[in-house]
C-alpha positions as CSV (number, residue, x, y, z in Angstrom):
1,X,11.7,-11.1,-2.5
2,X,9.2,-13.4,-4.0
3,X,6.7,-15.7,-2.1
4,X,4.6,-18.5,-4.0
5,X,1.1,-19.4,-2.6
6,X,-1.7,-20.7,-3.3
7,X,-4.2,-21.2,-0.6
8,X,-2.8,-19.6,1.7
9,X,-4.9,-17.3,3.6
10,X,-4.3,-18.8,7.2
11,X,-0.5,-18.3,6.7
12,X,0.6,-15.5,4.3
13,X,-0.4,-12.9,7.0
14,X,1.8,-13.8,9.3
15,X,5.0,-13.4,6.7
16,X,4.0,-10.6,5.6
17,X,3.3,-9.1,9.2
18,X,7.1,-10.3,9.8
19,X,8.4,-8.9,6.5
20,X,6.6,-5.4,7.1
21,X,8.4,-5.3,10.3
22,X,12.1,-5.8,8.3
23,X,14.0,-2.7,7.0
24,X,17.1,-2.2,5.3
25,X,18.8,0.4,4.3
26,X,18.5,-0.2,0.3
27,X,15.1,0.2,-1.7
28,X,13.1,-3.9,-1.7
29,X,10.1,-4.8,-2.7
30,X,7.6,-7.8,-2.1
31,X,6.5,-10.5,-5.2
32,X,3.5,-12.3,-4.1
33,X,3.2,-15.2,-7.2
34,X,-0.3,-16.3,-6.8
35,X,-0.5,-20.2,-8.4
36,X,-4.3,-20.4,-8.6
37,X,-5.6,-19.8,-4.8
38,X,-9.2,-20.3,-4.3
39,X,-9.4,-18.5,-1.0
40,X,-9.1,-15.4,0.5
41,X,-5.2,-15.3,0.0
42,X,-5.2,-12.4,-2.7
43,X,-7.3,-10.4,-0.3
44,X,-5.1,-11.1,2.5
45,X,-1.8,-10.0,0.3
46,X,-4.0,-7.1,-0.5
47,X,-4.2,-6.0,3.4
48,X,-0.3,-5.3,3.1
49,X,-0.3,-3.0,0.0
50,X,0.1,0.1,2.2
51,X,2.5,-1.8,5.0
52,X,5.0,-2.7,2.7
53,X,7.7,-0.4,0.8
54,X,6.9,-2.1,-2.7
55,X,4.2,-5.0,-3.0
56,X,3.5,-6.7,-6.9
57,X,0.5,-9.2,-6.4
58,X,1.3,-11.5,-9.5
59,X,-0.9,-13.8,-11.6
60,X,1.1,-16.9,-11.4
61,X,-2.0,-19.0,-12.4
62,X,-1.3,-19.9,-16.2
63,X,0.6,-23.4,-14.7
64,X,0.6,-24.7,-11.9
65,X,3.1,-25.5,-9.4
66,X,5.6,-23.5,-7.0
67,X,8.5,-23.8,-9.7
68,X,6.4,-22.1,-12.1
69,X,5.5,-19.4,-9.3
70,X,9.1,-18.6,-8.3
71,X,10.4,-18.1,-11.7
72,X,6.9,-15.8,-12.8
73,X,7.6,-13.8,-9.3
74,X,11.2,-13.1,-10.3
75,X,10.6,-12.2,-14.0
76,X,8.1,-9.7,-12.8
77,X,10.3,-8.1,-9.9
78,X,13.0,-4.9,-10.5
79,X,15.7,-6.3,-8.7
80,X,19.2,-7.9,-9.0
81,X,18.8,-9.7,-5.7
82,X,16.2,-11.7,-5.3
83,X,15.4,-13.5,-2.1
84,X,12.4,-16.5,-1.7
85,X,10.5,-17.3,0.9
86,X,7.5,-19.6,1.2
87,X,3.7,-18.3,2.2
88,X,3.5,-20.6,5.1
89,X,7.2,-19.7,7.5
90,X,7.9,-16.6,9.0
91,X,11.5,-14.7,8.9
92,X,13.3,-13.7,11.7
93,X,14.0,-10.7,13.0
94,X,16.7,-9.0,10.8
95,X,16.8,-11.4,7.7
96,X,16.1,-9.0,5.0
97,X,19.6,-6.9,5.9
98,X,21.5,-10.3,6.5
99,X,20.4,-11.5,2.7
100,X,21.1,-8.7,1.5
101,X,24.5,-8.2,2.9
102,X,25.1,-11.8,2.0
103,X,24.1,-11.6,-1.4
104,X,26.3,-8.2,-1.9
105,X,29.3,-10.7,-1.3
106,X,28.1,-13.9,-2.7
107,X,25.9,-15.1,-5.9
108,X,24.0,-18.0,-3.9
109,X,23.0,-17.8,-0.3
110,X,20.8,-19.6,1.7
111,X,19.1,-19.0,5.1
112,X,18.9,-21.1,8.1
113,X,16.1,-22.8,9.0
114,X,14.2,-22.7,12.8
115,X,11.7,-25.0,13.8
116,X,11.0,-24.7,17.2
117,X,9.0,-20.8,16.8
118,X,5.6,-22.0,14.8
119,X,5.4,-25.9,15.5
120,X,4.9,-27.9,19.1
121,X,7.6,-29.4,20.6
122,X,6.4,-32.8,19.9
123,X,6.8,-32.2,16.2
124,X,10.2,-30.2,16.1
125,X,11.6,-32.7,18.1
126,X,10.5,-35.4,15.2
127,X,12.6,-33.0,12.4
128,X,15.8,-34.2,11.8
129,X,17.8,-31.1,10.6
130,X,21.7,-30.0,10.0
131,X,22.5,-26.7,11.6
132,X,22.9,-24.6,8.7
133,X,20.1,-25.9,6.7
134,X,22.0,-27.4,3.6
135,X,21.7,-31.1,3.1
136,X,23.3,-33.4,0.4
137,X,22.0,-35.9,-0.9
138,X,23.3,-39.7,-1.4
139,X,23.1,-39.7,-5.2
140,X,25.4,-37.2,-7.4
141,X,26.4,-34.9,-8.1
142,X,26.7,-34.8,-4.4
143,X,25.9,-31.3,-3.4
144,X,24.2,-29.3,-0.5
145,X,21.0,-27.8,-1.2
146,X,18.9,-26.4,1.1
147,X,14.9,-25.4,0.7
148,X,13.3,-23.3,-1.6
149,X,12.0,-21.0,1.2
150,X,15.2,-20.0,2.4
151,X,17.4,-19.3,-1.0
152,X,19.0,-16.2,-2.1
153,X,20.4,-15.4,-5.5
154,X,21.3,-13.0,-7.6
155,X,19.1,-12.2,-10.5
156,X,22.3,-12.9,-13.0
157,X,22.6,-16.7,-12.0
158,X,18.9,-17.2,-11.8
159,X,18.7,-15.6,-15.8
160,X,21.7,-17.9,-16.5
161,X,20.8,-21.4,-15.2
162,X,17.2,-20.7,-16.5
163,X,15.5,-20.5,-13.4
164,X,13.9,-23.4,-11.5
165,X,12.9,-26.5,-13.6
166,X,9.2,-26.4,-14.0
167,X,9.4,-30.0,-14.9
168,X,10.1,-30.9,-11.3
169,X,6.8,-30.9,-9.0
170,X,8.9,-31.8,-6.0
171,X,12.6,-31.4,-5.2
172,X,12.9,-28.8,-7.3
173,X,14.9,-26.8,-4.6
174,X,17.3,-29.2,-4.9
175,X,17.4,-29.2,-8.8
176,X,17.9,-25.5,-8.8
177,X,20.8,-25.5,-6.4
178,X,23.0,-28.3,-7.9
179,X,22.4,-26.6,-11.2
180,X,24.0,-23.5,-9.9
181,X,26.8,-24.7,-8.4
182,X,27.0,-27.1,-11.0
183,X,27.6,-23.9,-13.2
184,X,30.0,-22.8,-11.1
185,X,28.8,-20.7,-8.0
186,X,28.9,-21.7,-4.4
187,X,26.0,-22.1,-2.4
188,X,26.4,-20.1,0.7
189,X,25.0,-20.3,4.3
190,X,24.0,-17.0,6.2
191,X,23.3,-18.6,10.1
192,X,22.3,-14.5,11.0
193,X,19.3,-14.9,8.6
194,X,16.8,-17.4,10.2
195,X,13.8,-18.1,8.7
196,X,10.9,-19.8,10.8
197,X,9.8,-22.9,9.6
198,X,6.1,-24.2,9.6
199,X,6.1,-27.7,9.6
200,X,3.1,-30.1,8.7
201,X,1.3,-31.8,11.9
202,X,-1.5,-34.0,10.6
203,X,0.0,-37.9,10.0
204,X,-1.8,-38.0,6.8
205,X,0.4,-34.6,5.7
206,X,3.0,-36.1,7.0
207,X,3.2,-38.9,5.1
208,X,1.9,-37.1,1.5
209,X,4.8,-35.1,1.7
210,X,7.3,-37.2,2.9
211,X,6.2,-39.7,-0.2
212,X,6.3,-36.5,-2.7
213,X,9.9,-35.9,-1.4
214,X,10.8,-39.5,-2.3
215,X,9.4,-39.7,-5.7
216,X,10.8,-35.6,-6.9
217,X,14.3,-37.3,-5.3
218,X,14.2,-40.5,-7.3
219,X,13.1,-38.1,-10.6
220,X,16.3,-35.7,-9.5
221,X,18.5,-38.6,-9.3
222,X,16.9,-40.3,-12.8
223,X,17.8,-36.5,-14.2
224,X,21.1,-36.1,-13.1
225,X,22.2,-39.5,-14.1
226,X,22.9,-41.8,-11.3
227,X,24.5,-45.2,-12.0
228,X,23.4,-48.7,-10.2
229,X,25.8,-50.7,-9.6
230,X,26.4,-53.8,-7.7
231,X,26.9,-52.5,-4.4
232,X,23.8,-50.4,-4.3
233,X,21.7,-53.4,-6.3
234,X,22.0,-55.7,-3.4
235,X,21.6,-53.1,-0.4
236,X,18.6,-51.5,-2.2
237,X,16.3,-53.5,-0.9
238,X,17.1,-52.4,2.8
239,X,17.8,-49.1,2.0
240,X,15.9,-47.0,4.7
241,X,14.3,-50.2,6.7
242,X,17.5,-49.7,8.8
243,X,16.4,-45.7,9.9
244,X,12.6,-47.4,10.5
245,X,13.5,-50.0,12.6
246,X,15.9,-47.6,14.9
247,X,12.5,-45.3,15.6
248,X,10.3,-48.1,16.9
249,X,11.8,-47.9,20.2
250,X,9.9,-43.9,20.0
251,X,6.6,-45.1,19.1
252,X,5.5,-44.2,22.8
253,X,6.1,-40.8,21.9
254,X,3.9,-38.5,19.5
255,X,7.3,-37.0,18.0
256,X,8.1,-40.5,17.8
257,X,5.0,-41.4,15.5
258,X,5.5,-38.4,13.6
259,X,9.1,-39.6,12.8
260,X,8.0,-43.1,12.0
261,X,4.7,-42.2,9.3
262,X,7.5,-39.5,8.0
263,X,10.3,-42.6,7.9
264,X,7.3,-44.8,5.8
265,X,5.9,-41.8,3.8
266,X,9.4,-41.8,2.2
267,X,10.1,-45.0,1.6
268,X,6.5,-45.8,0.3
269,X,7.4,-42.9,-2.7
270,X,11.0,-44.1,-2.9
271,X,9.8,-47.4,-4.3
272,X,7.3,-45.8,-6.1
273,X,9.3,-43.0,-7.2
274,X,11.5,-45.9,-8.6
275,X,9.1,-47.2,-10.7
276,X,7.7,-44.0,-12.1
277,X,11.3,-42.5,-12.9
278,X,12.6,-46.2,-13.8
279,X,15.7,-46.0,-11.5
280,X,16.6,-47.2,-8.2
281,X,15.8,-44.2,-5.8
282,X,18.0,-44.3,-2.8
């Protein structure tokens, strides 16, 4: 499996505590991509060496960004399954044999996310989520995608579609998955493996990343070609204001302030996201 980081000494320890607690039945192996950290999170990584069956401590440093990570963690690991995970979430209980079963029948898999385990209930309860993780979005080519975090894929496919677009500083997930099934694999949901999500807290994180999901979108839907057309020229305008206005009534609530800075976070960086990318995000 390979896990990107970068700063990440208050969270890697906790996934690699999990993943030192998986076993499976098959010879695996850890990739920890290091993207430039500053801290202690080499050291911490360093703690596992003798926990772990194999564990490669990469220099993924030369550019930054977690696209750039992935794809240096997976040229440098052995094997044809390959399974991400991200520094700050924690897998469940019996995800490495579910992934790999799941990956023994199927090119593309993906994991299902949990948000309840490592986040308050006031936050989780803000996170609007499907079931089994995999989202699609409004724009084509219409496909379900599902984080970066929780993917599974053989090492074949990976080589084939080129690996994760190191263009894309955001959304890049996404990118990856409809360029797989846009070459002709499914993308496949495995509920038994659950991976534990961490979710930002802070309402100045919140809205950062909510406007970075809104400008890599508009640059996914600028790449994959989406047309405007009449339809979508006069709604755009409104687009989103409708979701805002609905979560006013919650603004008693903490989950419901954390909903609402998410809701503005994303349409602050879809407008701007339109402007950068010269198309009209929706």
């Amino acid at each position: 499996m390979v896990i990107p980081c970068r700063d990440a000494e208050g969270t890697l320890g906790a996934q690699l505590e999990a993943l030192a607690g998986e076993s499976w039945d098959q010879g695996w192996e850890v990739v920890v991509a290091d993207n430039g950290s500053e801290d202690q999170t080499l050291a911490t990584a360093e703690r596992f060496r003798d926990r772990l069956p194999v564990l490669q401590i990469v220099d993924a440093s030369e550019r930054p960004g977690v696209a750039f990570a992935r794809n240096r963690g997976v040229a440098e690991s052995s094997g044809e399954l390959i399974a991400f995970c991200d520094a700050d979430d924690v897998v469940g209980a019996g995800w490495l044999a579910a992934m790999g079963l799941a990956l023994a029948e199927h090119e593309f898999v993906a994991a299902r996310p949990e948000h309840e385990r490592l986040n308050p209930p006031w936050l989780s309860e803000s996170w609007e989520a499907p079931e089994d993780g995999l989202r699609a979005h409004r724009f084509p080519p219409y496909l379900q995608h599902a984080r970066g975090g929780c993917l599974g894929v053989r090492r074949s496919v990976h080589e084939e579609i080129g690996g994760f677009d190191e263009e894309m500083w955001s959304c890049e997930d996404d990118d990856y998955c409809f360029r797989i099934q846009l070459a002709g694999y499914q993308l496949t949901p495995v509920p038994e493996a659950v991976v534990h999500v961490r979710l930002r807290s802070r309402a100045r994180d919140l809205f950062s990343q909510a406007r970075w999901y809104a400008e890599g979108e508009a640059k996914l839907q600028r790449k994959f070609g989406s047309a405007v057309t009449l339809r979508t020229l006069w709604k755009w305008p409104l687009l989103h204001w409708g979701a805002i206005a609905r979560s006013l009534p919650r603004i008693g609530s903490r989950s419901g302030r954390a909903r609402l800075v998410w809701l503005l976070g994303f349409q602050f960086g879809r407008y701007r996201g339109s402007i950068m990318h010269r198309v009209l995000a929706i």
